[in-house]
C-alpha positions as CSV (number, residue, x, y, z in Angstrom):
1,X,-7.9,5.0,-27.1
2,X,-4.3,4.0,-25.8
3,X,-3.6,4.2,-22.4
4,X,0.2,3.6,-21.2
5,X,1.1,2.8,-17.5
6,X,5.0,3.6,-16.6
7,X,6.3,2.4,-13.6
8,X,9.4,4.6,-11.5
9,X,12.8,4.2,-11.8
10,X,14.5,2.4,-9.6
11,X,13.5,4.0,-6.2
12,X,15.4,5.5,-3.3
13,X,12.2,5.3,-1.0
14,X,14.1,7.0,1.3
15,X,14.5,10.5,-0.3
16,X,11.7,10.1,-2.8
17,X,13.8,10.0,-5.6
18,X,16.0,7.7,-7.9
19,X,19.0,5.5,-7.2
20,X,21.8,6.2,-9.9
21,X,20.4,3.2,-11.6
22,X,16.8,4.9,-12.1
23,X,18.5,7.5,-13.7
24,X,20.4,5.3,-16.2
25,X,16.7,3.5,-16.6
26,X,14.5,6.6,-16.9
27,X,17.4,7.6,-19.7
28,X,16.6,4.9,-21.5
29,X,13.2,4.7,-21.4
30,X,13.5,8.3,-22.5
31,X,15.5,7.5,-26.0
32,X,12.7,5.0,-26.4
33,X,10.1,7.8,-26.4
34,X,9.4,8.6,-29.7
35,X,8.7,4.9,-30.4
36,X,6.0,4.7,-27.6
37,X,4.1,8.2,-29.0
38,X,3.3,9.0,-25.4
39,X,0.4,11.3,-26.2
40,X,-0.4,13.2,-23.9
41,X,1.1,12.8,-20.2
42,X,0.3,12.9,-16.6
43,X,1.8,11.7,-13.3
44,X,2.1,10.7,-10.0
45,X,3.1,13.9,-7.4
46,X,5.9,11.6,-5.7
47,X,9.2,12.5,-6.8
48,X,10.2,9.3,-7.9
49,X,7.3,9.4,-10.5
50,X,8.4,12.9,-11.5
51,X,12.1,12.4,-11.7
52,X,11.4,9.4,-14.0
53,X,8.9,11.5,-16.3
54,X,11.4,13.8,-16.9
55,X,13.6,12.5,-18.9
56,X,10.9,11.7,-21.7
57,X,9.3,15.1,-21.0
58,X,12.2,16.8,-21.6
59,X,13.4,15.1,-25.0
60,X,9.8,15.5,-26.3
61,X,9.4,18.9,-25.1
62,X,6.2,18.0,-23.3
63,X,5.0,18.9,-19.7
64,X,2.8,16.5,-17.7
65,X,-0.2,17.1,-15.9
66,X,0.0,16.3,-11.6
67,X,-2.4,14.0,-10.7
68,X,-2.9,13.3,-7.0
69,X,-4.8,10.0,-7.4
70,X,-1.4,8.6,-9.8
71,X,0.7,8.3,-6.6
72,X,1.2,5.2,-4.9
73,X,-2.0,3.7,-4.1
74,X,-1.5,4.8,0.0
75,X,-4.6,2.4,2.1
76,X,-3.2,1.0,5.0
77,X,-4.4,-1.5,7.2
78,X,-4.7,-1.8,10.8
79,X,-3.5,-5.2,12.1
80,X,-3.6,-4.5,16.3
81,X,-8.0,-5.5,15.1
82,X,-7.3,-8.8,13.7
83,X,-4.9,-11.6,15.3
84,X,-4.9,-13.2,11.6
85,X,-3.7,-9.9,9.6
86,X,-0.7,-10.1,12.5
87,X,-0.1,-13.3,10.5
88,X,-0.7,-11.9,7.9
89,X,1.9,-8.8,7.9
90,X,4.4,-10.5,10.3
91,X,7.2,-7.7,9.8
92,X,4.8,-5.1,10.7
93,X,6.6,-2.3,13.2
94,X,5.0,-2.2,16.6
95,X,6.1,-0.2,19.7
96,X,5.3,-2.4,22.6
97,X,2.2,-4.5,21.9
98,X,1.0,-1.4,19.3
99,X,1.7,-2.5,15.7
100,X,1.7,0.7,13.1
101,X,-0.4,0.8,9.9
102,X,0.8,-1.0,7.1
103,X,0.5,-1.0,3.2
104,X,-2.7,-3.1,3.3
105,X,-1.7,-4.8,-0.6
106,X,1.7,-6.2,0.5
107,X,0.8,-9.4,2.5
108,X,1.8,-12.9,2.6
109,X,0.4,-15.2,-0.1
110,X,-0.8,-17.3,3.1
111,X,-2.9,-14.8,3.8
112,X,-4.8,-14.0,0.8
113,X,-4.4,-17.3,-1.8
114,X,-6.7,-19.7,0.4
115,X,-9.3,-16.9,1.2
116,X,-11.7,-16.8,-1.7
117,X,-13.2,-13.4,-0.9
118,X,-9.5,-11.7,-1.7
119,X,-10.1,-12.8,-5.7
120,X,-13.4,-12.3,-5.9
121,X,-15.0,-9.1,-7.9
122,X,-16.9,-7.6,-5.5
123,X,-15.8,-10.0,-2.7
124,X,-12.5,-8.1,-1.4
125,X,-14.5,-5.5,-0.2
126,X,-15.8,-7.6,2.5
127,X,-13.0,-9.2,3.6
128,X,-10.6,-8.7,6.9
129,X,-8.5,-6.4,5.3
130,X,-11.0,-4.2,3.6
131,X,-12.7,-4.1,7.5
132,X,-9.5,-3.0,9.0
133,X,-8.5,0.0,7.0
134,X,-8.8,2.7,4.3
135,X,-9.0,0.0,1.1
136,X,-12.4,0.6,-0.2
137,X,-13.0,4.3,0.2
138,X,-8.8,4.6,-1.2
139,X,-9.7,2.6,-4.1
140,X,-12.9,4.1,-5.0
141,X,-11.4,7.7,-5.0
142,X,-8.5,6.2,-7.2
143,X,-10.7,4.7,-10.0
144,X,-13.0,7.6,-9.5
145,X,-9.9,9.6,-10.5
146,X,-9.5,7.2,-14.1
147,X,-12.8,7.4,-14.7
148,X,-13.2,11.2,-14.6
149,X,-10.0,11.3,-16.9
150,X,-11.8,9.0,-19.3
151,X,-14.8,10.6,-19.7
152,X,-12.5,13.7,-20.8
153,X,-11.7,11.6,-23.9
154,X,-14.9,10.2,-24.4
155,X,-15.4,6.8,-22.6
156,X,-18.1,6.7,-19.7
157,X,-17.8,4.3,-17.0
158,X,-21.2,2.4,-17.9
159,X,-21.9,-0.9,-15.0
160,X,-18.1,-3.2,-16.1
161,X,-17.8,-1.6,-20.0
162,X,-17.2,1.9,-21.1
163,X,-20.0,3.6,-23.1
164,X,-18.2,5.7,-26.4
165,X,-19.5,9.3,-26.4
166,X,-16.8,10.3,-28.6
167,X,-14.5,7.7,-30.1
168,X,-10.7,8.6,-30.8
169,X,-7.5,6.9,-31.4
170,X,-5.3,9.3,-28.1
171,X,-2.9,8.2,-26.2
172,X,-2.6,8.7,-22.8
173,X,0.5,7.9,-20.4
174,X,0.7,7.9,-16.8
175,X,4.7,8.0,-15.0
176,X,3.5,6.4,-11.6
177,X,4.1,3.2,-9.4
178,X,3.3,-0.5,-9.3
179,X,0.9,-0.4,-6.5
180,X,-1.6,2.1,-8.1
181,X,-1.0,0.3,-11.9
182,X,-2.5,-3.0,-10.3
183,X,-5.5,-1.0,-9.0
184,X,-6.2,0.6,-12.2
185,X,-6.2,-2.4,-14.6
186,X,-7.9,-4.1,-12.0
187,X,-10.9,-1.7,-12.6
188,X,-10.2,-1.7,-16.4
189,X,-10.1,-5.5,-16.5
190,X,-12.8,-6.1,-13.8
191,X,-10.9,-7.9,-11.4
192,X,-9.8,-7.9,-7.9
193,X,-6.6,-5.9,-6.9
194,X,-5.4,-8.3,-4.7
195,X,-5.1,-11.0,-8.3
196,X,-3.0,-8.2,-9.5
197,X,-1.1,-6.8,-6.5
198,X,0.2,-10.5,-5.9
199,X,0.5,-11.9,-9.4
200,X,2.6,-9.0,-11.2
201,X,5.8,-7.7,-10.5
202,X,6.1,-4.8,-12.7
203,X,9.8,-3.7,-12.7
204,X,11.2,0.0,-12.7
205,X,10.2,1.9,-15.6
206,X,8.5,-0.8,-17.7
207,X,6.0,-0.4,-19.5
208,X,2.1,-1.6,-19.6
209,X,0.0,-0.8,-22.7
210,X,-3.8,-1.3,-22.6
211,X,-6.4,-0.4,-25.6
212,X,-10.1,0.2,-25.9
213,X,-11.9,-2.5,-28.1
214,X,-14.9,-1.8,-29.4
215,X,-16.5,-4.5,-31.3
216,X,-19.8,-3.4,-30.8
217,X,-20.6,0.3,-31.1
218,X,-20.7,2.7,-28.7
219,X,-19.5,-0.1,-26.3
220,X,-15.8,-0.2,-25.5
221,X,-13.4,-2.6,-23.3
222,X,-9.7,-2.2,-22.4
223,X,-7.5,-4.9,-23.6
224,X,-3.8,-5.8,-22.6
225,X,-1.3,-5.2,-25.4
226,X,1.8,-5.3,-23.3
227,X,2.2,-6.0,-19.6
228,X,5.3,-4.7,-17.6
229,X,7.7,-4.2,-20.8
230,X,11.2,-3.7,-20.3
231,X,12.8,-3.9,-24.1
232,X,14.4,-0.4,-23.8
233,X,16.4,-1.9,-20.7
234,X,17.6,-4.9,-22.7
235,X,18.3,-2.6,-25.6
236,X,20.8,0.1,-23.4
237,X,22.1,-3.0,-22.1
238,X,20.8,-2.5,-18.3
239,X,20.0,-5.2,-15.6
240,X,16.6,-5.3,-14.7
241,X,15.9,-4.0,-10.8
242,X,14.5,-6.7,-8.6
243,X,12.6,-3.8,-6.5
244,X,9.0,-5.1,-6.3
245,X,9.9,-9.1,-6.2
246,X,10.3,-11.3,-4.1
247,X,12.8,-13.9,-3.2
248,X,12.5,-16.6,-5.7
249,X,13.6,-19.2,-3.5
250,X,13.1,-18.8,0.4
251,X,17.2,-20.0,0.8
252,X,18.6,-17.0,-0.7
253,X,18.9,-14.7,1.8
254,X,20.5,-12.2,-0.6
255,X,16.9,-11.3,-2.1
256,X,14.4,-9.5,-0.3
257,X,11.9,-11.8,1.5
């Protein structure tokens, strides 16, 4: 089984929807679609998922299945409990001494890099974050989600493998967002999210291409072919977006810190 992970376009967060340079990426993912055999499709119900799908939906003459757990993975976490998550999130909105919930992946590498419990397994489950929001429960519902797809096509979610009730060669391809991509491989690969979340940077419509392995019977893993590929933006010629990174030096104010 084949299992391909497309990120957005280029995103106007604002409206939900895609700058004029998503479009021109979506496009081109689009005339790339007959190469990736997308099998059959679902996405995210954010617009920005959907606006991206449809340019490939549309040349193949396909229709995608709406899948509430594809859209972007949506825990937040409460830092008015914790004087370290402050740290942690410093840009966090607050009115008076109130801070709002924020997207509990997208901290500081301060906060999560020296604190062992963040890359362990099981271990980020415990930890500060985890206590001060939605994480687990959001996570578990998300994977819950893949799992229930998978076992559509055959593979059951036995302990860390995937027991084969019915092996097959289909691919499946989800249009939806970097967050939520991090926390599905991370339960394909058996890893924390936060490795993920704070290790990748998956740009607009690239695309990630896992397989199942199954070197002993009956017993199947999902392996990496392709992580966050972008050829069919080389290809039409298109600069990659720098939405989901980071500044790459702390100087350069022109890049988003």
């Amino acid at each position: 089984m084949r299992i391909l992970l497309i990120r957005h376009g280029d995103p106007d967060y604002v409206n939900d929807t895609l700058t004029q340079k998503g479009h021109r990426e979506a496009a081109l993912l689009a005339e790339a679609a007959d190469f990736l055999e997308v099998g059959d499709c679902y996405q995210s119900p954010l617009g920005r998922a959907k606006a991206t799908a449809d340019y490939t939906l549309q040349r193949l003459g396909k229709e995608a299945v709406t899948l509430d757990w594809l859209q972007e993975f949506p825990a937040k976490v409460d830092v008015n409990q914790s004087v370290k998550l402050q740290k942690a999130y410093p840009d966090t909105r607050r009115e008076g001494k109130i801070y709002g919930l924020r997207i509990a992946w997208d901290m500081l590498p301060s906060g999560w890099a020296e604190n062992s419990e963040y890359l362990d397994l099981e271990g980020w489950r415990q930890s500060p974050v985890a206590k001060c929001s939605d994480l687990v429960s959001v996570y578990d519902q998300a994977v819950e989600g893949l799992d229930g797809l998978l076992r559509q096509y055959g593979y059951v979610r036995e302990g860390r493998h995937y027991r084969v009730a019915q092996e097959n060669t289909k691919t499946v391809t989800f249009f939806c967002h970097f967050g939520i991509t991090c926390v599905l491989l991370s339960h394909l690969w058996n890893v924390s999210p936060f490795v993920l979340w704070h290790t990748l940077a998956l740009a607009p419509t690239s695309v990630t291409e896992v397989v199942t392995e199954e070197r002993e019977q009956g017993i199947a893993c999902f392996r990496g072919l392709r992580v966050g590929d972008i050829s069919h933006l080389y290809a039409g010629k298109e600069k990659v977006s720098f939405s989901a990174r980071f500044c790459e030096t702390y100087g350069n104010k022109d890049q988003r810190h």
